[in-house]
C-alpha positions as protocol buffer text, in pm:
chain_id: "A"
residue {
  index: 1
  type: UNK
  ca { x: 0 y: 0 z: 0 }
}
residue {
  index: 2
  type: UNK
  ca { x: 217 y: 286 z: -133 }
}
residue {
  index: 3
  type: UNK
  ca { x: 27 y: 624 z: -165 }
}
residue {
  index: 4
  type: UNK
  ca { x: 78 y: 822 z: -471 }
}
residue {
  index: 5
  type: UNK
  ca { x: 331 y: 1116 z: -296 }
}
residue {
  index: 6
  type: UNK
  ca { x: 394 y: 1456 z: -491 }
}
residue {
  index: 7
  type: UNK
  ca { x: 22 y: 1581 z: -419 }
}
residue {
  index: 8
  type: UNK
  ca { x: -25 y: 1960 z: -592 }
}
residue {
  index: 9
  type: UNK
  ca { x: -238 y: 2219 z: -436 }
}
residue {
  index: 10
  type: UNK
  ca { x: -559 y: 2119 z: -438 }
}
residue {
  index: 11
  type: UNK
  ca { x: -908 y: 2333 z: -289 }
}
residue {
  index: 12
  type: UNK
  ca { x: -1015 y: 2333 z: 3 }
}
residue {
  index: 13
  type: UNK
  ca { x: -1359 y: 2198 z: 23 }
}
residue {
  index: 14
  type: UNK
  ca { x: -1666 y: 2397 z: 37 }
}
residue {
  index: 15
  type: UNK
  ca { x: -1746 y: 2542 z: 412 }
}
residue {
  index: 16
  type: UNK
  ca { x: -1329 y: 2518 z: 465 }
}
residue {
  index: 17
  type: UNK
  ca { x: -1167 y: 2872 z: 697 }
}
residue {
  index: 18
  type: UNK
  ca { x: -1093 y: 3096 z: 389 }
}
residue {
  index: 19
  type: UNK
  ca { x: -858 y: 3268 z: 720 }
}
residue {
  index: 20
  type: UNK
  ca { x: -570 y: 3076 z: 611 }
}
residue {
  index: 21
  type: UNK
  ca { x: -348 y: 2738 z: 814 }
}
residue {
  index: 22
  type: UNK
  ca { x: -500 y: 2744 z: 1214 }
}
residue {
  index: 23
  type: UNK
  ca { x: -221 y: 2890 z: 1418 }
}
residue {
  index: 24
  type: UNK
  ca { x: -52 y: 2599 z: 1593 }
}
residue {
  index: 25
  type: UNK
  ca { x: 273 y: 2423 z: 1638 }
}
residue {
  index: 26
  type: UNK
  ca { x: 248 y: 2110 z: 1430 }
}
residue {
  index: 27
  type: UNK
  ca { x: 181 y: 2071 z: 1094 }
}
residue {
  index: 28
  type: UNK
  ca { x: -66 y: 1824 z: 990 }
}
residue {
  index: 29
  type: UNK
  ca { x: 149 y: 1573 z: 862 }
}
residue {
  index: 30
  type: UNK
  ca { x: 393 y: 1533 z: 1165 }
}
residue {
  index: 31
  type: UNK
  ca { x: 47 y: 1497 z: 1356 }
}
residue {
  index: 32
  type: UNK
  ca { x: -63 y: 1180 z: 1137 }
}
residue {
  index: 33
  type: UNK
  ca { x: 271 y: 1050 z: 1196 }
}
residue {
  index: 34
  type: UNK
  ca { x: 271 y: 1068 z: 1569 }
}
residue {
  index: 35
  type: UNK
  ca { x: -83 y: 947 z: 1581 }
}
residue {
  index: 36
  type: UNK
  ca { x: 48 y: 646 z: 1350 }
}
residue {
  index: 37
  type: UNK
  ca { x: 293 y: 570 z: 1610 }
}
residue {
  index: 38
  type: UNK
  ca { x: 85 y: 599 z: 1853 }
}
residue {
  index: 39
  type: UNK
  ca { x: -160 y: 330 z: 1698 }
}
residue {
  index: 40
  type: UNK
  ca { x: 138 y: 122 z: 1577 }
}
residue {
  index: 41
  type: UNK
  ca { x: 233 y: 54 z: 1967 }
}
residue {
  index: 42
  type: UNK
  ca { x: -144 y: 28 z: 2029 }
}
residue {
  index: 43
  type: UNK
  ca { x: -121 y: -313 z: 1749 }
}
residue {
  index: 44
  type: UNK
  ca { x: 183 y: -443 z: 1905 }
}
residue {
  index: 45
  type: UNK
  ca { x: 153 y: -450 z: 2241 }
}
residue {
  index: 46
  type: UNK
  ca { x: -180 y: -664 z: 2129 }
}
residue {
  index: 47
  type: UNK
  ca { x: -222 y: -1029 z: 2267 }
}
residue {
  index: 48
  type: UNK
  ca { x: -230 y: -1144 z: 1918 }
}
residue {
  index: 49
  type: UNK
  ca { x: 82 y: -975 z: 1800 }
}
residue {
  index: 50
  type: UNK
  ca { x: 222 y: -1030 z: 2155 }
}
residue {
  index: 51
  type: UNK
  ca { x: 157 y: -1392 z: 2089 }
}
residue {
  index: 52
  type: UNK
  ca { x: 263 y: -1395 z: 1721 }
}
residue {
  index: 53
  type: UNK
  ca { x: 665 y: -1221 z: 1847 }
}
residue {
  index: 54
  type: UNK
  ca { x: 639 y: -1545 z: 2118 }
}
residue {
  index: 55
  type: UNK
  ca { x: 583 y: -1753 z: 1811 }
}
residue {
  index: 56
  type: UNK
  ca { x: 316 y: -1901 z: 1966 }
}
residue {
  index: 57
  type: UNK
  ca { x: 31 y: -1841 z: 1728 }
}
residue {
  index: 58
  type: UNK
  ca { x: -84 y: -2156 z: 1583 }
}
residue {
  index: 59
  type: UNK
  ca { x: -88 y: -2173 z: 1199 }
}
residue {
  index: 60
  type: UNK
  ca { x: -509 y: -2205 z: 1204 }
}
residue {
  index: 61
  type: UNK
  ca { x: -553 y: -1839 z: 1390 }
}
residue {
  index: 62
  type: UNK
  ca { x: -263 y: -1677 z: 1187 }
}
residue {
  index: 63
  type: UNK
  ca { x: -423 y: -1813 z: 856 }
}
residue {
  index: 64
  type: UNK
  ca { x: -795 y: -1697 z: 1019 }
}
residue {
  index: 65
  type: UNK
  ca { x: -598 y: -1352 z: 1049 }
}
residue {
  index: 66
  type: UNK
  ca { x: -481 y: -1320 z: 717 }
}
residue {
  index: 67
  type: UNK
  ca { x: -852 y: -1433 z: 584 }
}
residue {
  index: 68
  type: UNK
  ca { x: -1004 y: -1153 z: 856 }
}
residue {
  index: 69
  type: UNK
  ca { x: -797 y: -837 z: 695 }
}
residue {
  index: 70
  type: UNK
  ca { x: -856 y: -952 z: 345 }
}
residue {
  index: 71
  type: UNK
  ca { x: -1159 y: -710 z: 302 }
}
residue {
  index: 72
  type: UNK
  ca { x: -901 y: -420 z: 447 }
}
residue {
  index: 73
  type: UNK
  ca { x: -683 y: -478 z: 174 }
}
residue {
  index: 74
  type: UNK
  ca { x: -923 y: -456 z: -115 }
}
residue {
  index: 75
  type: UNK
  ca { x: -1124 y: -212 z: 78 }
}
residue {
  index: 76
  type: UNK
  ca { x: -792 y: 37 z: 91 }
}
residue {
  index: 77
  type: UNK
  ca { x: -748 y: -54 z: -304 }
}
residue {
  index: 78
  type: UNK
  ca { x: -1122 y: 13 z: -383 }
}
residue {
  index: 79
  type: UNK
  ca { x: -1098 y: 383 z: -168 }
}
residue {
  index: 80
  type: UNK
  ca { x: -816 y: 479 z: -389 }
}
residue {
  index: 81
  type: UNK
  ca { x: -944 y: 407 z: -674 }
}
residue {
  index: 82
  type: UNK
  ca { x: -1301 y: 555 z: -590 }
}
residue {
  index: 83
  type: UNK
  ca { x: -1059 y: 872 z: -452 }
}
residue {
  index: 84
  type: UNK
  ca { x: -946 y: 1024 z: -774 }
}
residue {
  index: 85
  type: UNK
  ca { x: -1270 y: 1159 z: -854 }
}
residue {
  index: 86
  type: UNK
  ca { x: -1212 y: 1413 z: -586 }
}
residue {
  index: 87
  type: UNK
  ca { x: -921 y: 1535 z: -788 }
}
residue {
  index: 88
  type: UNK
  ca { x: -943 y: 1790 z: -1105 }
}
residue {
  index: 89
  type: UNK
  ca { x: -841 y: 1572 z: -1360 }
}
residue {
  index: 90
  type: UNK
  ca { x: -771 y: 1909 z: -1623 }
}
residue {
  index: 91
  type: UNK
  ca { x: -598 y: 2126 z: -1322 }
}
residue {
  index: 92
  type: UNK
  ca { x: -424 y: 1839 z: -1193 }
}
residue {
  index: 93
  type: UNK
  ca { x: -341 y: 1622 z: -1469 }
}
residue {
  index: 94
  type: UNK
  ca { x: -26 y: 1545 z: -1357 }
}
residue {
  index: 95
  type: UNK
  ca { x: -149 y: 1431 z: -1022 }
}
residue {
  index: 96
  type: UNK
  ca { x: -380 y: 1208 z: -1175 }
}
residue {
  index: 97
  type: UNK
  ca { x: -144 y: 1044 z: -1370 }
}
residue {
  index: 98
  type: UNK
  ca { x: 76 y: 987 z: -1062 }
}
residue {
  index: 99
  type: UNK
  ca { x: -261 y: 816 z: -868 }
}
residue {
  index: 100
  type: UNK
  ca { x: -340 y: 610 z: -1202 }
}
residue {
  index: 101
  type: UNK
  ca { x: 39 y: 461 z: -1114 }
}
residue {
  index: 102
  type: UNK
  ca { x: -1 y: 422 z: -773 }
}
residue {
  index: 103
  type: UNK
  ca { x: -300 y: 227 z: -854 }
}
residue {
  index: 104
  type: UNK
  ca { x: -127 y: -24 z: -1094 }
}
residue {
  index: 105
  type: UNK
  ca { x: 99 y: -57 z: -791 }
}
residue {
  index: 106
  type: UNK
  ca { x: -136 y: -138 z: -564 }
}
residue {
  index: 107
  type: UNK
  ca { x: -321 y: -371 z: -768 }
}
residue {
  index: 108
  type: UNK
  ca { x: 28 y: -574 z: -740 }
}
residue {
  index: 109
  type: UNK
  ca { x: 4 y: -508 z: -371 }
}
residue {
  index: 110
  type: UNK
  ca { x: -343 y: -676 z: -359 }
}
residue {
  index: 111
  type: UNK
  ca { x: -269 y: -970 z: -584 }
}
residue {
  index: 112
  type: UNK
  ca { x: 38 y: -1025 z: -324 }
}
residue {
  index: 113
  type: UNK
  ca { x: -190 y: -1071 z: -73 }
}
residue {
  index: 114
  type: UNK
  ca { x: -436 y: -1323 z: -255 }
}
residue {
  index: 115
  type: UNK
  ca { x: -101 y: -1464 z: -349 }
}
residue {
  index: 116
  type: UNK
  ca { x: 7 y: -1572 z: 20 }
}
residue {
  index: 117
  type: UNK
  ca { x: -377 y: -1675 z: 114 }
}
residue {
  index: 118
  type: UNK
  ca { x: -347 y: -1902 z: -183 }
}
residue {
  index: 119
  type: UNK
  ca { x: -50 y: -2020 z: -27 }
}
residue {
  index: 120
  type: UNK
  ca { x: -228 y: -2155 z: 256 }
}
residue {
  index: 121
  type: UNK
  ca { x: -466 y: -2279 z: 35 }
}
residue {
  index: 122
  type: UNK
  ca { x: -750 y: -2030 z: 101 }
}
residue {
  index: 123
  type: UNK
  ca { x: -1002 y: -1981 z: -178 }
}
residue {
  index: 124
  type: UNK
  ca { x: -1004 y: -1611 z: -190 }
}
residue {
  index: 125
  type: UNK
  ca { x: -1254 y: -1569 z: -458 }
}
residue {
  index: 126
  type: UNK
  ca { x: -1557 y: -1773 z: -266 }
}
residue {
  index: 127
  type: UNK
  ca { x: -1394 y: -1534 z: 58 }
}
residue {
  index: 128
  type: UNK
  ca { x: -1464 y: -1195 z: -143 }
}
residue {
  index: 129
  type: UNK
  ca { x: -1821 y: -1352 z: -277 }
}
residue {
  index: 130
  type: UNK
  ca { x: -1907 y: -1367 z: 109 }
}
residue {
  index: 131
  type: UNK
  ca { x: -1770 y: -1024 z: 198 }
}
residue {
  index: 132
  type: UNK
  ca { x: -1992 y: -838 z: -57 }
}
residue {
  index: 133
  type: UNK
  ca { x: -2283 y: -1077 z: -30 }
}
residue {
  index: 134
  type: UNK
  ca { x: -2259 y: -1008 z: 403 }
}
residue {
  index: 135
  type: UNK
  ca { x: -2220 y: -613 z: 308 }
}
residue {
  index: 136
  type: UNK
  ca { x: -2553 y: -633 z: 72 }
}
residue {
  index: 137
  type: UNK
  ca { x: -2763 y: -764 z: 348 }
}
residue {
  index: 138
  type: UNK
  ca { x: -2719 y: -423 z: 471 }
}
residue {
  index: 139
  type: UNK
  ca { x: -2925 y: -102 z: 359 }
}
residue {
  index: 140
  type: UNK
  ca { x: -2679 y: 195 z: 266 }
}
residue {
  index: 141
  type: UNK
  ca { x: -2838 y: 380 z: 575 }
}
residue {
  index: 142
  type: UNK
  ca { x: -2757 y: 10 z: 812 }
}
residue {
  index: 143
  type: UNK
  ca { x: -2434 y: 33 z: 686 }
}
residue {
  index: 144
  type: UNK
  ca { x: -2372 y: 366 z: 790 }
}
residue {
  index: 145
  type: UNK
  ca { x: -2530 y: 323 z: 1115 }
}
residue {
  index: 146
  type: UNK
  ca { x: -2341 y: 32 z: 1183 }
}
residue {
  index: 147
  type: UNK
  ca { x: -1999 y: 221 z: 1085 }
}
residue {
  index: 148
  type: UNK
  ca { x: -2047 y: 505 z: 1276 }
}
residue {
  index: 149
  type: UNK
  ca { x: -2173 y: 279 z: 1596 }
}
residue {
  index: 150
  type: UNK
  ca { x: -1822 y: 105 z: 1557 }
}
residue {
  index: 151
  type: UNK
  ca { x: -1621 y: 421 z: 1540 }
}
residue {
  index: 152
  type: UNK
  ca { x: -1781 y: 520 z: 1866 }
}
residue {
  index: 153
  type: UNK
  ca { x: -1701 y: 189 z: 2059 }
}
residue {
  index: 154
  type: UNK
  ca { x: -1346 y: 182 z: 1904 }
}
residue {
  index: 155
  type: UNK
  ca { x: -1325 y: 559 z: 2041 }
}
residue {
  index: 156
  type: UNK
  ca { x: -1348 y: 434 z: 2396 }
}
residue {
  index: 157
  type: UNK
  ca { x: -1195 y: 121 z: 2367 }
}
residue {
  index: 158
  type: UNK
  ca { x: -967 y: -32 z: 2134 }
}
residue {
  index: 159
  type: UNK
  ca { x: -1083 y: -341 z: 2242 }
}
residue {
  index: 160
  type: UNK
  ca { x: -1457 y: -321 z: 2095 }
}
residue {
  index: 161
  type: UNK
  ca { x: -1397 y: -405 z: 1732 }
}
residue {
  index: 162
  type: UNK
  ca { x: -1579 y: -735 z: 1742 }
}
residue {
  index: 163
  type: UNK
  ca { x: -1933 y: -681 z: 1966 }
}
residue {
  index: 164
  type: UNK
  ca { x: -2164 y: -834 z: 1666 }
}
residue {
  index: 165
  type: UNK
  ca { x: -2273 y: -442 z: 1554 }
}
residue {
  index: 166
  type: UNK
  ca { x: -2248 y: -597 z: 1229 }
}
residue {
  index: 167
  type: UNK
  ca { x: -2521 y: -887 z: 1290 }
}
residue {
  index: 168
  type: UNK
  ca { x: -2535 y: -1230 z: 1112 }
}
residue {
  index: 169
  type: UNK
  ca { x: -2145 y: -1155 z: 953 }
}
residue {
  index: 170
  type: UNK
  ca { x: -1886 y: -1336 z: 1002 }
}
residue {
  index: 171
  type: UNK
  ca { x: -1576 y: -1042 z: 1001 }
}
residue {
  index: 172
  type: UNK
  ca { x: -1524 y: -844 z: 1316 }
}
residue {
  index: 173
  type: UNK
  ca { x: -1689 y: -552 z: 1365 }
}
residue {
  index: 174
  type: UNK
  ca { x: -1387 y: -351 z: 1283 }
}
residue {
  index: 175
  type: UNK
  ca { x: -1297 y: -495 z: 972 }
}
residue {
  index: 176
  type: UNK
  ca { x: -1630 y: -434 z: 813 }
}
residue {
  index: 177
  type: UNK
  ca { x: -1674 y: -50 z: 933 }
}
residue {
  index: 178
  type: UNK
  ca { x: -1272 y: 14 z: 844 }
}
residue {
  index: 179
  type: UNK
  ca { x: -1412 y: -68 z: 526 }
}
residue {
  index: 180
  type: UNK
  ca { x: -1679 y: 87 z: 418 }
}
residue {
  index: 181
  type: UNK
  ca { x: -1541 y: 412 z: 617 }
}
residue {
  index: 182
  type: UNK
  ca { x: -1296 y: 408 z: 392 }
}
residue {
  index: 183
  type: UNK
  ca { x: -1565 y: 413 z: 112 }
}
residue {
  index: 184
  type: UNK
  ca { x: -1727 y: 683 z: 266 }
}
residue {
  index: 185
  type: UNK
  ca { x: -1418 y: 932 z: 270 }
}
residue {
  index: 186
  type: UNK
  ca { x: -1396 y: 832 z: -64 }
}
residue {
  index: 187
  type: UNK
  ca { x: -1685 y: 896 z: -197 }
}
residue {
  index: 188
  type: UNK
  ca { x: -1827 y: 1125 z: 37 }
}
residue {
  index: 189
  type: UNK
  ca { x: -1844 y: 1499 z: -145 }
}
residue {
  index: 190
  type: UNK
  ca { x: -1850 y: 1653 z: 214 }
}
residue {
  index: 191
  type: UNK
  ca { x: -1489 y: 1454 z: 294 }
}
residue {
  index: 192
  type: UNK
  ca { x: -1221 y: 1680 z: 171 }
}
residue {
  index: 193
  type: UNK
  ca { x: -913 y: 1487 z: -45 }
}
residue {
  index: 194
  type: UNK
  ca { x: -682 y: 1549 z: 183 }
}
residue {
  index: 195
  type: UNK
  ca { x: -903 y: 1380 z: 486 }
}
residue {
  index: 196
  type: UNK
  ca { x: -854 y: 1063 z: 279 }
}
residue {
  index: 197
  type: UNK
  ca { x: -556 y: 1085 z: 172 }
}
residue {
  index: 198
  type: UNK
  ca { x: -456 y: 1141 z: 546 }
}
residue {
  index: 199
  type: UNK
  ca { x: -656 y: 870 z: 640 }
}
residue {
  index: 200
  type: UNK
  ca { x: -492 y: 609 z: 402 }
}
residue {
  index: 201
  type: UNK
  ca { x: -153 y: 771 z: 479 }
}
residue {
  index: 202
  type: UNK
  ca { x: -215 y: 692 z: 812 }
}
residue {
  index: 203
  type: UNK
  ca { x: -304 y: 326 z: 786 }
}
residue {
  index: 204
  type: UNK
  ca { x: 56 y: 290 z: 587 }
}
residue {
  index: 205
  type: UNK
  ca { x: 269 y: 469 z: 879 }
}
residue {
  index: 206
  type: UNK
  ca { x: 107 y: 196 z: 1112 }
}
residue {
  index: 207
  type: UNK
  ca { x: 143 y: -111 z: 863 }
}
residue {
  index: 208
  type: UNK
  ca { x: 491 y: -8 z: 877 }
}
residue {
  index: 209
  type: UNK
  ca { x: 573 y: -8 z: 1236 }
}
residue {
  index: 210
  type: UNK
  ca { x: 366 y: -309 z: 1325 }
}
residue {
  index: 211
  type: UNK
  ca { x: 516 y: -533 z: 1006 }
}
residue {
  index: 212
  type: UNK
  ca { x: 840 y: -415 z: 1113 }
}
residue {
  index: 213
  type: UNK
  ca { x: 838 y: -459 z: 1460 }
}
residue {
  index: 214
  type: UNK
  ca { x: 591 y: -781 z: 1505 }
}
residue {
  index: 215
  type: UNK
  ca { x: 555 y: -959 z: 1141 }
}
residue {
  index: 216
  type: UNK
  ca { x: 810 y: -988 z: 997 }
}
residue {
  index: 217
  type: UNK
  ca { x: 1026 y: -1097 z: 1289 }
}
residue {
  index: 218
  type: UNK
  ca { x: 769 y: -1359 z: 1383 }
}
residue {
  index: 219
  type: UNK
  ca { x: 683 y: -1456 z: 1036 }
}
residue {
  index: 220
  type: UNK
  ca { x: 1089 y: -1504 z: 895 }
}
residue {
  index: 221
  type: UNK
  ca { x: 1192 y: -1854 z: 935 }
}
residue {
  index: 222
  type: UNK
  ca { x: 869 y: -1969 z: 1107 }
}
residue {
  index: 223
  type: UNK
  ca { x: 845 y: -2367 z: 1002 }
}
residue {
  index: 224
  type: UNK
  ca { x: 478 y: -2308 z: 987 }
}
residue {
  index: 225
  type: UNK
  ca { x: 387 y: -1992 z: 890 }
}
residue {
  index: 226
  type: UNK
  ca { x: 708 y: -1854 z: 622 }
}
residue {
  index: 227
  type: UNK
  ca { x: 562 y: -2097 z: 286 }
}
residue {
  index: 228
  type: UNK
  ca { x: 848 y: -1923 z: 62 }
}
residue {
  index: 229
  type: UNK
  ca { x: 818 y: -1602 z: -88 }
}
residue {
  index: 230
  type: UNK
  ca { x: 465 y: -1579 z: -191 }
}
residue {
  index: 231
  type: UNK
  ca { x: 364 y: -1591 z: 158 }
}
residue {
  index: 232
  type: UNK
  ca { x: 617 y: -1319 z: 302 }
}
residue {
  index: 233
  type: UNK
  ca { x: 629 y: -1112 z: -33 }
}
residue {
  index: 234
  type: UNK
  ca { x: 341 y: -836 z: 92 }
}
residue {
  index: 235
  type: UNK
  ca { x: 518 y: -821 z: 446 }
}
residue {
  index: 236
  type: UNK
  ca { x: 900 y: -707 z: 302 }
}
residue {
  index: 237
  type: UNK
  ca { x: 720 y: -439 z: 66 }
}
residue {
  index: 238
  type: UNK
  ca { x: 549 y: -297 z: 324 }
}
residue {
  index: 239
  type: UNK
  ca { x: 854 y: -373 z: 632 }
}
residue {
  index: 240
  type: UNK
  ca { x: 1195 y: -355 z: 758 }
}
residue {
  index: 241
  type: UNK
  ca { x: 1335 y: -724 z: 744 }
}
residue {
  index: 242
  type: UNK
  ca { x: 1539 y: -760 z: 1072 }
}
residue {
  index: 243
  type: UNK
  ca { x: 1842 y: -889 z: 894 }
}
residue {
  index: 244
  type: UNK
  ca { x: 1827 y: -497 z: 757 }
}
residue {
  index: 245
  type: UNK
  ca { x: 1667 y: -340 z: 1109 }
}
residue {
  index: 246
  type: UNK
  ca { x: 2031 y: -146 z: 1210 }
}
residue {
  index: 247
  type: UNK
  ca { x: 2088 y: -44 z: 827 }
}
residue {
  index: 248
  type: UNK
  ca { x: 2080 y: 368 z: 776 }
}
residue {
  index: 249
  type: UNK
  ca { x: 1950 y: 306 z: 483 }
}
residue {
  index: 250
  type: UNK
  ca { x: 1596 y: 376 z: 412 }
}
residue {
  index: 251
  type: UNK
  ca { x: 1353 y: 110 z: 199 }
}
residue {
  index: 252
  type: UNK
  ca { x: 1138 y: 234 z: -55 }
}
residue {
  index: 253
  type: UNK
  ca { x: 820 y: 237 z: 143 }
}
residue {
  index: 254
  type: UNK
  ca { x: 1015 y: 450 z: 428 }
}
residue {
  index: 255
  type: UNK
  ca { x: 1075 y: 665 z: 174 }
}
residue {
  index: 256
  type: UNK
  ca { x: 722 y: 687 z: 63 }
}
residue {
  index: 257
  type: UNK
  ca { x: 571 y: 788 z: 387 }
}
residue {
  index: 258
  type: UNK
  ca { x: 824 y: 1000 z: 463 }
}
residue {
  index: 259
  type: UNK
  ca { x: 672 y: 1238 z: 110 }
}
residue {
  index: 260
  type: UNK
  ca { x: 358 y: 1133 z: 216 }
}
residue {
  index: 261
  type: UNK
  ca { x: 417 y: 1346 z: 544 }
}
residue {
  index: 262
  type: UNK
  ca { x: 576 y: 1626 z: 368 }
}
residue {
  index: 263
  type: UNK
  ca { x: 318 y: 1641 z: 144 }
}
residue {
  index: 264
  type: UNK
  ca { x: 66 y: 1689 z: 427 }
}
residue {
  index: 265
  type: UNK
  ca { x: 297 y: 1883 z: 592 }
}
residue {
  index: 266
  type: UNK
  ca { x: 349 y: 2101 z: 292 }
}
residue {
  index: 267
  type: UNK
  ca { x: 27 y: 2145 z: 165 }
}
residue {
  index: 268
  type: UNK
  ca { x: -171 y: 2478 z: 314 }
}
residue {
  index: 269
  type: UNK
  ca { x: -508 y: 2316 z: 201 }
}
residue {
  index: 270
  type: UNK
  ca { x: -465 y: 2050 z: 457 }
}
residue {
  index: 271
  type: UNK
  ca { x: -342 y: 2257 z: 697 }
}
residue {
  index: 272
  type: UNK
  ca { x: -639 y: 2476 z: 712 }
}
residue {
  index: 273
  type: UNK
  ca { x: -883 y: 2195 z: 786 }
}
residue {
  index: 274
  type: UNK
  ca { x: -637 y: 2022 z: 1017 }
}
residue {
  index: 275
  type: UNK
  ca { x: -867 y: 1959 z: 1309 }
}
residue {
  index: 276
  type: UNK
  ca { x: -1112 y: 1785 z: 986 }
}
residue {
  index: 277
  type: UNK
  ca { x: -809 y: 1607 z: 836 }
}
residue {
  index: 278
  type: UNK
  ca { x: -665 y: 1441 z: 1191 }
}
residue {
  index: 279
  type: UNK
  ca { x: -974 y: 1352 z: 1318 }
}
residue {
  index: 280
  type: UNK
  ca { x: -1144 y: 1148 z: 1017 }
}
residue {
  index: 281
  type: UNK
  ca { x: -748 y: 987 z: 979 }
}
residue {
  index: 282
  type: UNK
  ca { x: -746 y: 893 z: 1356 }
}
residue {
  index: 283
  type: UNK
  ca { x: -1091 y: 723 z: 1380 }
}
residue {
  index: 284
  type: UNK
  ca { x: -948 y: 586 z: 1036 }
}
residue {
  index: 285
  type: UNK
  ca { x: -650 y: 429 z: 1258 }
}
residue {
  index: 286
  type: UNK
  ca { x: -847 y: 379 z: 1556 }
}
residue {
  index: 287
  type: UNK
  ca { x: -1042 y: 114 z: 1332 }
}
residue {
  index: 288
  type: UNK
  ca { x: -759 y: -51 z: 1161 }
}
residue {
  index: 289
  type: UNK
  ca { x: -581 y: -94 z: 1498 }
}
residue {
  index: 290
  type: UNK
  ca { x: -930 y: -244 z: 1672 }
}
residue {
  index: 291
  type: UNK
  ca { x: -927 y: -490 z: 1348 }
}
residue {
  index: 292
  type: UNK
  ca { x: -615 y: -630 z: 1470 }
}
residue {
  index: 293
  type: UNK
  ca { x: -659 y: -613 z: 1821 }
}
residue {
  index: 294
  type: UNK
  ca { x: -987 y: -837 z: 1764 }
}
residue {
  index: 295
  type: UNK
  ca { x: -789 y: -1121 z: 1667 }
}
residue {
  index: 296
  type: UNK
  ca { x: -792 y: -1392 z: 1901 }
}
residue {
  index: 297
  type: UNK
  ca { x: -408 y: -1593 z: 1899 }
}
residue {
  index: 298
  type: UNK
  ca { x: -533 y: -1934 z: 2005 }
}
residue {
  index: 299
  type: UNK
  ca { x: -875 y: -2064 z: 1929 }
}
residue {
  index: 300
  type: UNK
  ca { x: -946 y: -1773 z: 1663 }
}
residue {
  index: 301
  type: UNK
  ca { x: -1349 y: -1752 z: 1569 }
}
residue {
  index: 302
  type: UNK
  ca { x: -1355 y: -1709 z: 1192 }
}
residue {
  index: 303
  type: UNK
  ca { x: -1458 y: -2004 z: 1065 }
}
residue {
  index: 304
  type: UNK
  ca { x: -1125 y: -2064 z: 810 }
}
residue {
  index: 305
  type: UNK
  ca { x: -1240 y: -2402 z: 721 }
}
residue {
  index: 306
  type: UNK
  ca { x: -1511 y: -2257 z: 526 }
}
residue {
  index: 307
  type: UNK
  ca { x: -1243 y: -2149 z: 300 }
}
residue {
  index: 308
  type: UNK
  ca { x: -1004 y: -2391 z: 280 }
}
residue {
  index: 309
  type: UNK
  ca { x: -930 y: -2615 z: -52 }
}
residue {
  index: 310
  type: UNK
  ca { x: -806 y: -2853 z: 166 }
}
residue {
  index: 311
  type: UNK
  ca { x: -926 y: -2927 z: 535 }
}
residue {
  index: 312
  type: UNK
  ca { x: -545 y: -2866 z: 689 }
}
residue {
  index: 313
  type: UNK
  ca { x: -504 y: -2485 z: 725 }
}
């Protein structure tokens, strides 16, 4: 999940302070980094990620994991794609040539992922077919109810991401509103650009920290869990490998949320809506980090053998 970096000027969206940037310290983007970090330690210090460093999650729940954040993967792909509309294609041409990449790139970062479920023999396809056919059981208005009752349990409580808000579906709570909030901001005329593109920024800064700090270490070399390459391949582009942890030099996606910040940080557009922008990226992050935290390490719920070409996960 790379996000398409040299962002122009764009407008600030109707009802936005024509006063100029709010005075204040921080700049937006430095904010959404903190934030990310702040979320990032929220994931790891998790008793599934806890579990997963102790090598001590069994190959059933992390396989039920990697099922469980499918729909956040093709949810982030579907938001960006949905997200260019909110752009002036003839003012910013250039821009949207830049997203039209970023989405070939992602597409490569989704198939990456089906690749490693497929890996574990997970029938992806008949997985998708049950995520939209459990999201069109639900009225546009049910699903926005449901969201927004999510985003206010996850706002007290990390810990609330899987209370059955979403009835009769089998994907925690958390999973399903992450994704269709990140429809929303995308599609949403009252959601400025740069709320979503802070919002999906956001989400990368914390895939970062908690690959780097709690997947990849537990995944590397794991006789159960590291299949080859196919089934680490999403976790290096979007980590720090430990054999490369005390290197100075920066990987590509490092170097991609570090513009992604100074593009926030730069821009005066998102800067004058910064109390809009941080707060629609944090609940953004609040939900991604309540998706993980639902994950149970032992005797995980979601019911993986549903999905399985074969009856050994």
């Amino acid at each position: 999940m790379t996000l398409a970096i040299h962002v122009p000027s764009i407008p600030a969206p109707r009802g936005a302070s024509s006063r100029g940037p709010r005075a204040r310290s921080a700049r937006v983007g430095d904010t959404i980094a903190d934030l990310g970090k702040r979320y990032a330690a929220e994931m790891n210090a998790s008793p599934f990620a806890t579990a997963l460093r102790r090598r001590h999650v069994p190959r059933r729940s992390y396989v039920a994991f990697l099922a469980t954040m499918y729909p956040v993967v093709v949810g982030f792909n579907r938001a960006l794609i949905r997200s260019i509309a909110k752009v002036d294609h003839v003012r910013q041409s250039t821009f949207v040539r830049a997203l039209a990449e970023q989405i070939q790139e992602e597409q490569a970062h989704n198939q990456l992922w089906r690749g490693m479920l497929e890996v574990f023999d997970v029938d992806h396809e008949r997985l998708y077919d049950d995520l939209q056919e459990s999201l069109d059981a639900f009225s546009p208005a049910e699903l926005d109810a449901c969201t927004a009752a999510v985003v206010s349990a996850v706002r007290r409580d990390l810990r609330a991401g899987a209370s059955g808000r979403f009835a009769g579906t089998i994907f925690p709570d958390a999973v399903l509103a992450l994704y269709h909030h990140l429809w929303n901001s995308a599609t949403d005329e009252n959601v400025s650009y740069w709320e979503h593109f802070a919002s999906q920024a956001g989400i990368e800064m914390v895939i970062f920290d908690v690959v780097t700090a709690s997947i990849l270490p537990s995944v590397l070399g794991h006789p159960e869990l590291d299949r080859g390459i196919a089934s680490t391949h999403w976790w290096t582009e979007h980590g720090q490998p430990p054999i490369h942890a005390s290197s100075e030099r920066r990987t590509d996606e490092e170097k991609h949320l570090a513009l992604s910040r100074m593009a926030l940080n730069r821009s005066e557009t998102a800067n004058a809506v910064a109390d809009a922008v941080e707060a629609r990226a944090e609940d953004t992050m609040r939900l991604f980090a309540a998706a993980l935290i639902a994950q149970s390490p032992y005797d995980h719920a979601f019911p993986i053998e549903r999905y399985l070409k074969t009856r050994n996960p």
